[in-house]
N, C-alpha and C positions, 0 to 999 in steps of 0.2 A: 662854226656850228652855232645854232640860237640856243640859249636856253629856255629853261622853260617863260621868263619874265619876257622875254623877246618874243614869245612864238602869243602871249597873252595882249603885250601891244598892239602887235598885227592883227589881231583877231578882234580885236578894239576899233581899230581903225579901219578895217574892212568894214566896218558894220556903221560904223560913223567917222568917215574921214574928215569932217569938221569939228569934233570933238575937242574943247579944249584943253591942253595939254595939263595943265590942272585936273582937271577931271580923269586922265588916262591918267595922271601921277597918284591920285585917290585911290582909283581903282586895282593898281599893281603896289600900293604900297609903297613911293616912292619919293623921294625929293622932285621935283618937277627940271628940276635944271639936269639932271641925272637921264630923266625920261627924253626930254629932247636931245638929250645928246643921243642914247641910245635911235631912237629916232631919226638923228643924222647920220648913226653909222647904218641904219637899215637900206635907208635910202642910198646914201653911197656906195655901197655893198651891194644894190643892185636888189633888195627884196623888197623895196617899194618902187615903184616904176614912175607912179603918178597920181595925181589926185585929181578926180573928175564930180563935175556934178550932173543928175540924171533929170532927164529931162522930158515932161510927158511930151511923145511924138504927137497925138492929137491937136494939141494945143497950137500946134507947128504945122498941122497937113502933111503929116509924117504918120497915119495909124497904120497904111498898108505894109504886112511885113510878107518878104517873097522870100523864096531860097531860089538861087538858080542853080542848075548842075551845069557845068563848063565840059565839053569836051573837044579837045586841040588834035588839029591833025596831025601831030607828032608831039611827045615829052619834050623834044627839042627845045620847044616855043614856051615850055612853063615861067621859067624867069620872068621874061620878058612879058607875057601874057598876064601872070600875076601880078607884076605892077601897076600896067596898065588898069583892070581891075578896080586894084585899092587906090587907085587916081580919082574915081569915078565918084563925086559928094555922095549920093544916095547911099552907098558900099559902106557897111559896117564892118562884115569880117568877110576875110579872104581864106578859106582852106586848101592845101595841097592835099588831095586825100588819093588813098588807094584803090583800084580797081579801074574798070575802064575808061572812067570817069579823071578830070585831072583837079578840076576847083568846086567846092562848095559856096556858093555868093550869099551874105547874108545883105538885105537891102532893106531898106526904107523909104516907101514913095507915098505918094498923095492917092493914086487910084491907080485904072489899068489905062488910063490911058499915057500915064506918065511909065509905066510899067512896060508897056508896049514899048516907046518912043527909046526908052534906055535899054531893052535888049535889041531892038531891031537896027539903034541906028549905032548904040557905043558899044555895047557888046559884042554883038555880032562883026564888028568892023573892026575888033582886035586883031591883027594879022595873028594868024596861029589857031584863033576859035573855027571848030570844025562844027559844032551845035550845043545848043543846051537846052534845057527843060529844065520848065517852071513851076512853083510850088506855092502856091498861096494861103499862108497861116489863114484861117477862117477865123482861130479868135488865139489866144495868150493863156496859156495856163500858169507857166511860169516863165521869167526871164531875171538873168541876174548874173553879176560877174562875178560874184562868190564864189568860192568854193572852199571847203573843209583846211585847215591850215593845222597838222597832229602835232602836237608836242612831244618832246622827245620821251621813250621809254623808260629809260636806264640814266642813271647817272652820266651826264655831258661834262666830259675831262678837257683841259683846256681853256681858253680863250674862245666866247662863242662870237657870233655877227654882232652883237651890239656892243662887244669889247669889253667884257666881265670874263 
């Protein structure tokens, strides 16, 4: 279990994953040799995954963003249809979602005519894809891989994730 000093690092580092470790030790009140260890056990443990930097798609011929819906002529084909998929460079995120529908495609292309060329020639040539429809963001209100990380309630008994 984190405590609460553990759930304030991540929430640290979510928001500035180049932060340095100094400064997240400032900020929790901490020795700094203490914070990166804490920070090793996050990591190891499995509650940081990774560190990435963002990057404007503009700048790249990357503004167009599409959703595709995936539908496969049988569940059968999910596995192996979703790999293929998230194989594809343009392909951000891959959803298994419910309903009659099987994949949500999150994509990044240059325009439609690369939009075009990627559903008709990689897409659609998945064995297993039965159709899909397209969805083209017209502009970005929000985008972000945040989300809320709550700190515990109640008093946390024990040994948490960062090993206190």
């Amino acid at each position: 279990m984190i405590d609460e000093i553990g759930f304030k690092i991540l929430r640290i580092l979510q928001h500035k994953a180049r932060i340095p470790n100094v400064e997240v030790a400032r900020q929790v009140e901490m020795a700094p040799s203490a914070v990166l260890e804490r920070i090793r056990k996050l990591e190891s443990q499995g509650y940081i995954d990774g560190y990435e930097v963002r990057l404007n798609p503009s700048r790249f011929n990357r503004a167009v963003v599409a959703f595709v819906v995936v539908r496969l002529t049988t569940l059968d084909a999910n596995d192996a249809a979703g790999s293929e998929l998230a194989r594809l460079p343009a392909v951000q995120e891959v959803h298994f979602i419910t309903g009659e529908d099987a994949f949500l495609v999150k994509l990044r292309v240059s325009g439609a005519a690369e939009l075009e060329e990627l559903i008709r020639s990689r897409i659609a040539g998945i064995p297993g894809v039965k159709e899909t429809r397209t969805h083209i963001a017209l502009a970005t209100v929000k985008e972000t891989s945040l989300f809320p990380i709550e700190a515990p309630t109640s008093g946390a008994e024990g040994e948490d994730a960062a090993g206190n």
